[in-house]
C-alpha positions in Angstrom: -14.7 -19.5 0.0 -12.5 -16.6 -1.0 -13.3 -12.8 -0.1 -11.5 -9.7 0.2 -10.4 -7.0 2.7 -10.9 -3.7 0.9 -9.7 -0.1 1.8 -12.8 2.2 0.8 -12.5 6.2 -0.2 -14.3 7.8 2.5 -15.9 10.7 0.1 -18.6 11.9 1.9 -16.4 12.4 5.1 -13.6 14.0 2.9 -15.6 16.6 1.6 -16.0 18.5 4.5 14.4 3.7 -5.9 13.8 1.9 -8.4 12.8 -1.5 -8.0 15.2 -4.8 -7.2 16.9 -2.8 -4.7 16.1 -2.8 -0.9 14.5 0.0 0.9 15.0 1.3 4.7 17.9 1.3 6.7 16.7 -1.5 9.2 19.6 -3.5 10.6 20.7 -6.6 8.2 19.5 -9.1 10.8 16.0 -7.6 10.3 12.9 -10.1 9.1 12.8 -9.0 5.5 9.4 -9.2 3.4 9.9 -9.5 -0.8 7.2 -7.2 -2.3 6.7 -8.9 -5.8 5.2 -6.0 -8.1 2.5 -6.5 -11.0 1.7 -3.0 -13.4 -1.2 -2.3 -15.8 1.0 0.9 -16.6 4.5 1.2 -14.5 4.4 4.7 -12.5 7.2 7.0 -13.2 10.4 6.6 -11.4 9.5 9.2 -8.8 6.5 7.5 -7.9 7.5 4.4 -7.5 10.2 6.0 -5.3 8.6 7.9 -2.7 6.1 4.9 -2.6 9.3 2.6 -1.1 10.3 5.1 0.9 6.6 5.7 2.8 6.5 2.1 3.0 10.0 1.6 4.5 10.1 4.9 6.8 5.9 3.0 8.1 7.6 -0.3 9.0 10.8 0.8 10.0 9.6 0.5 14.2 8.8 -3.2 13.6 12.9 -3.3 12.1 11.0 -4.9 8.9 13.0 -4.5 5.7 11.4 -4.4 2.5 12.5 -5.9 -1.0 10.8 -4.4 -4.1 11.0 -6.8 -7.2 9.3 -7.1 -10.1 6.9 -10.3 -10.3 7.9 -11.1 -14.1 11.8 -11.5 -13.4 11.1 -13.6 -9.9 12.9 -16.6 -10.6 12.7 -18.3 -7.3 16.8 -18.1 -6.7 15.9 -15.6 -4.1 14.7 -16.8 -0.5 12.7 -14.6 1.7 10.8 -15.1 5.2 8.1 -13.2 3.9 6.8 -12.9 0.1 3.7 -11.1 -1.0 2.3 -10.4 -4.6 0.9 -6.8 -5.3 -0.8 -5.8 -8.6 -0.9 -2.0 -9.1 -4.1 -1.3 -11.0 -4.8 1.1 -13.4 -2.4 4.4 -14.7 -0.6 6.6 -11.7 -2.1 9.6 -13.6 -0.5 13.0 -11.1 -2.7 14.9 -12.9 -5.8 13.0 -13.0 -9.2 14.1 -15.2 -12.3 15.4 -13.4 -13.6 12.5 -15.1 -11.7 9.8 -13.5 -12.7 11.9 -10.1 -16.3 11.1 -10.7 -16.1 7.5 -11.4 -14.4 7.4 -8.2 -18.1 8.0 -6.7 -19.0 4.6 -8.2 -16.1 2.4 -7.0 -14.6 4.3 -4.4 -12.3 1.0 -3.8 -8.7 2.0 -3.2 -7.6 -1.4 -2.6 -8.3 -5.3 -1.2 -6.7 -8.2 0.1 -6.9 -11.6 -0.8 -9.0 -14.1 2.2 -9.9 -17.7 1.8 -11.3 -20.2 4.8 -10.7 -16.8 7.4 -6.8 -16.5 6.3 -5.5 -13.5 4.4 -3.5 -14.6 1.5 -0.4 -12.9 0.1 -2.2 -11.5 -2.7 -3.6 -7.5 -3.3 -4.9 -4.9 -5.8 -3.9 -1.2 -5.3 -6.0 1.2 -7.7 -3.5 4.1 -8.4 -5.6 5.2 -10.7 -8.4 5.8 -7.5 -5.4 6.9 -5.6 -4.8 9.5 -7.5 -8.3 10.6 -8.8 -9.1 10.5 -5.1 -6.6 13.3 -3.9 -7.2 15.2 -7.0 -9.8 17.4 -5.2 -6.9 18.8 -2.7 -4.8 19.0 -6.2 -2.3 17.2 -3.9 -2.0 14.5 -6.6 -0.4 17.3 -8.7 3.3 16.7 -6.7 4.9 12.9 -7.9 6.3 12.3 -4.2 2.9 13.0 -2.7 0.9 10.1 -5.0 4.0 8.1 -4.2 3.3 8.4 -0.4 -0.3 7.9 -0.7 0.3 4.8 -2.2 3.5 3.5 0.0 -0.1 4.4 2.8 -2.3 2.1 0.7 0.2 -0.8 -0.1 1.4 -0.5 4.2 -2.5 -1.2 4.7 -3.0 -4.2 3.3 0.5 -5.3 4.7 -0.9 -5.3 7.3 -3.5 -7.2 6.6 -1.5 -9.8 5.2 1.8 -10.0 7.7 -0.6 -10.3 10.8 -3.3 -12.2 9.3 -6.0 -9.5 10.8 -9.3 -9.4 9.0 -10.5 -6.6 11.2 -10.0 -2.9 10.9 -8.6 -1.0 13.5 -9.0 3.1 14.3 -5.8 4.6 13.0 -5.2 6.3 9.9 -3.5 3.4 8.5 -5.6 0.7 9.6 -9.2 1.9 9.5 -11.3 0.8 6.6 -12.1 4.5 5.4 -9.9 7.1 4.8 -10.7 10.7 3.7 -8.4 12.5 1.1 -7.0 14.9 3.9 -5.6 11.7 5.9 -4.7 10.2 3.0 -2.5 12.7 2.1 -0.4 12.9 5.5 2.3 11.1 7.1 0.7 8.3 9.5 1.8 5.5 11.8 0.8 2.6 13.0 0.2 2.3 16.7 2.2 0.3 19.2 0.5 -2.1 19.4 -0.1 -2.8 16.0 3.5 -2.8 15.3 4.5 -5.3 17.9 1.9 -7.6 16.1 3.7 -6.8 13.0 6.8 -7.4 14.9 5.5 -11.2 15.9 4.2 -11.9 12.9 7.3 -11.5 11.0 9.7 -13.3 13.7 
């Protein structure tokens, strides 16, 4: 029976490189995961930039090295230890309406992982669109490279989830099930010993 892991907005709390090329600067002999991307609507360039680069610079103390390719031109000539499939729903809007804002009060979904028979599968759904709509209270979704980061956050999330093959949440920033927009918006790491799961999972 399939489910999902899902990272949730946490509203009420809150109140109060261009893809095919490698990101991070992780040694060569470092595991390396293939992130194959899906788009309703591709992000700009600048987005999809700083979204790498959070991603890389989070899994950088595990020495994992990310590939970004696009799904569609995956021709199976390339072999990776580690392949996942991530669909980016919805438009990467940095200026987002108020009405996008208030459907986020409906769905407040950010994004979910993929579980069948108690195994998370290599498969996820980021909502930029939420993302974006999400931070647009703290007008921080007004500056490209911060969406970007909020959604390398997002995508390192359910990495997680799917590396390690952890269906529980944890406390951290990046691996609780609720985040506010604030935390959202800033830098965050994974803790120790998260990373050395990361770091076995990947071996």
């Amino acid at each position: 029976m399939a489910r999902t892991l899902r990272l949730f907005a946490g509203l009420m709390a809150a109140a109060a490189c261009s893809l095919g090329q490698d990101s991070g600067d992780a040694a060569p002999a470092a595991p390396q995961l293939a992130v194959l991307m899906k788009f309703d609507v591709r992000p700009a360039a600048a987005v999809l930039e700083s979204m790498q680069s959070e991603v890389a610079r989070i899994f950088e103390p595990a020495g994992v090295r990310v590939a970004w390719r696009l799904a569609e031109q995956n021709d199976g000539r390339e072999l990776f230890p580690h392949v996942v499939v991530i669909r980016i729903r919805g438009v990467c809007h940095t200026q987002p309406s108020w009405d996008e804002v208030h459907m986020l009060l409906d769905d407040p979904e950010l994004a979910s992982a993929s579980v069948r028979d108690g195994k998370a599968l290599p498969f996820a759904e980021i909502h930029c669109d939420r993302v974006s709509a999400f931070l647009r209270p703290w007008r921080k979704a007004e500056q490209t490279a911060t969406l970007g980061a909020a959604m390398g956050r997002v995508i390192a999330h359910e990495l997680y989830h799917m590396l390690t093959n952890t269906l529980t949440h944890g406390v951290g920033v990046l691996s609780k099930a609720s985040v506010t927009s604030m935390e959202l918006g800033r830098s965050g790491r994974f803790s120790q010993d998260e990373i050395e799961l990361v770091k076995k999972s990947v071996q």
